[in-house]
N, C-alpha and C positions, 0 to 999 in steps of 0.2 A: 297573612298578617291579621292580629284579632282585634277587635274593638277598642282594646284596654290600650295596645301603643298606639293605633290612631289619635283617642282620646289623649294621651300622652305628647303625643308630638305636636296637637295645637294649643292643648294649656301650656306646653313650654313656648311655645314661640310667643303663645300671646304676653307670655310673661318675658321672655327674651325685648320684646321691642314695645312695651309697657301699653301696649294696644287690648282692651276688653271688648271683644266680637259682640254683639247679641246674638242671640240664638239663630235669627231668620239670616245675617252676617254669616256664621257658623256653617248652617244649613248650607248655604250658596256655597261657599269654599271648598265644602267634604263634596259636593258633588261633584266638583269638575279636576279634583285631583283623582287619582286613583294610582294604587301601589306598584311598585315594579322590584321586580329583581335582580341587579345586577352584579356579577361575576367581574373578578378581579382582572383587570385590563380593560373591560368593554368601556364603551367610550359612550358619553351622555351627547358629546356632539362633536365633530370633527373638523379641522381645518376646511373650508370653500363649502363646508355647507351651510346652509341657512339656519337663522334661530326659529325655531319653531316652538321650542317647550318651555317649560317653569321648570324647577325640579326642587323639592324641597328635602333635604339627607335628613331619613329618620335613624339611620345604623351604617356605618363606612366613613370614607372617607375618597376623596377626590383630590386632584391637581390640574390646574390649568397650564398645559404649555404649548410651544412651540417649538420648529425647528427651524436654527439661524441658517444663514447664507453660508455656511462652512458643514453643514448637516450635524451641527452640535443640537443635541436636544435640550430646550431649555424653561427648568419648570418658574413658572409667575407665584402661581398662589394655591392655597392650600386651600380646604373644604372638609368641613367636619361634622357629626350629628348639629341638627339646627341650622346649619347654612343653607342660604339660595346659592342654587345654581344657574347661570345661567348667561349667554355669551350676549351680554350688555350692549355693546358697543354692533354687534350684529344686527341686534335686534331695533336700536332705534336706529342705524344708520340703513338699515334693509336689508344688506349687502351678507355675503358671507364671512364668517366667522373666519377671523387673521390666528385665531387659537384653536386646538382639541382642549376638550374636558374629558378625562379618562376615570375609571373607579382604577382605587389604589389597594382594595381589598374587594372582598364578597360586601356588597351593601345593600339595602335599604331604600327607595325612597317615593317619593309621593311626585307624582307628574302631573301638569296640566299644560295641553292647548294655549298658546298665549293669546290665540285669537279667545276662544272661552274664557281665560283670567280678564281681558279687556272687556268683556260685556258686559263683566256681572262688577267689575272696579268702576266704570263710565257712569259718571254721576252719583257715584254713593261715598261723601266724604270718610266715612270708617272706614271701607275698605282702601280707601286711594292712601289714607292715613298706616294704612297696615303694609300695604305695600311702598309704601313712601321710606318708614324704616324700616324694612327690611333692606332693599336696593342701597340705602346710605350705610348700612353696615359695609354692602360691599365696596363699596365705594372708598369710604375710611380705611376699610383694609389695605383697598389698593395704594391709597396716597400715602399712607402709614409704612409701607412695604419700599414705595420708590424712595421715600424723604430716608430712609434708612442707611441708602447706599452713598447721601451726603452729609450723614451726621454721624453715622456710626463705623467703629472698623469691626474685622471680621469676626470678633469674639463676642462684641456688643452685639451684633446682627445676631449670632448664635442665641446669646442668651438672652435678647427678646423673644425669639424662635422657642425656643425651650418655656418662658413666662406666659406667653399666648397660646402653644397649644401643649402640654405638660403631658398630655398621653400621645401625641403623635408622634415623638422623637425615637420611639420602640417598634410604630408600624408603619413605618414608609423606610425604601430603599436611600440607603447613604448617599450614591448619588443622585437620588432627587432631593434632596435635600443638600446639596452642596452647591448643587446648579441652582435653587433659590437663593441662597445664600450668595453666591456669585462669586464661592469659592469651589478649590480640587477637593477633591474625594479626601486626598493625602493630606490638606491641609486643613480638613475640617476632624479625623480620623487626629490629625496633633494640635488640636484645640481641645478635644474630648477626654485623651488621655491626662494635657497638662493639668485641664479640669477634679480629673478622677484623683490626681495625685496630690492635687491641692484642698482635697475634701476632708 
């Protein structure tokens, strides 16, 4: 990875979460990330392991799932250039992660130690501020994604899906995308057509 999308992937976040770094801010951050390469299936982190990392997606994309008490695999949430990754709920409750985070293609992205991210966040309002929204993005996604399955039926679910990520719907598999949705493969397959034909 060269300089230029380095440079690229923190002027967008800084601009995504309306956060301006200073330089010496800047400085801290690029150090304790460093890039990685992952191949489509590997996994950022796995069910009953511990949170360990940050992971910030410069190129790919990711999904958070599980598998239910019936061995149905079942995806939560989606991850795309510009998103944290990172198993939340591991991480402050200490415990192992109740999710996998798998790569959904070849990606991208910038890692750091979360013991590292905490030392150089601990006591410095800009960074706790940077990391403050970033973590509440996630967070609104998630609330955003559960309040769905009580407000909306399966077409509306679809076509927020479609409004929030506009290029994901061409690179992730139908049925991980149906298992978000919380509908069949077949019935998400005659939402798309009814769609096509009504265009």
């Amino acid at each position: 990875m060269n300089k230029t999308k380095t440079d690229r992937l923190w002027s967008g976040l800084q601009a995504k979460f309306g956060v301006s770094l200073d330089d010496d801010n800047l400085a801290k951050v690029r150090a304790i990330f460093h890039p990685r390469t992952m191949k489509k299936n590997d996994f950022f982190i796995r069910e009953g392991e511990k949170s360990t990392e940050i992971g910030l997606i410069m190129k790919g994309a990711f999904r958070t799932f599980y598998i239910d008490e019936l061995g149905h695999d079942v995806t939560k949430y989606f991850y795309v250039e510009g998103d944290l990754i990172l198993s939340y709920l591991a991480y402050i409750s200490q415990k192992e992660s109740t999710y996998s985070v798998q790569a959904l293609e070849n990606s991208e992205i910038f890692v750091a130690s979360i013991h590292d991210w905490e030392k150089i966040v601990d006591g410095n309002y800009q960074l706790l501020s940077f990391y403050k929204k970033m973590v509440d993005t996630v967070l609104v996604m998630k609330e955003e994604h559960a309040t769905s399955f009580k407000l909306w039926n399966n077409t509306e679910r679809y076509n927020n899906f479609c409004a929030s990520y506009p290029e994901l719907n061409q690179r992730i598999k139908q049925c991980h995308l149906a298992s978000y949705l919380g509908i069949t493969p077949v019935t998400l397959s005659r939402i798309r057509t009814k769609q096509n034909l009504n265009k």
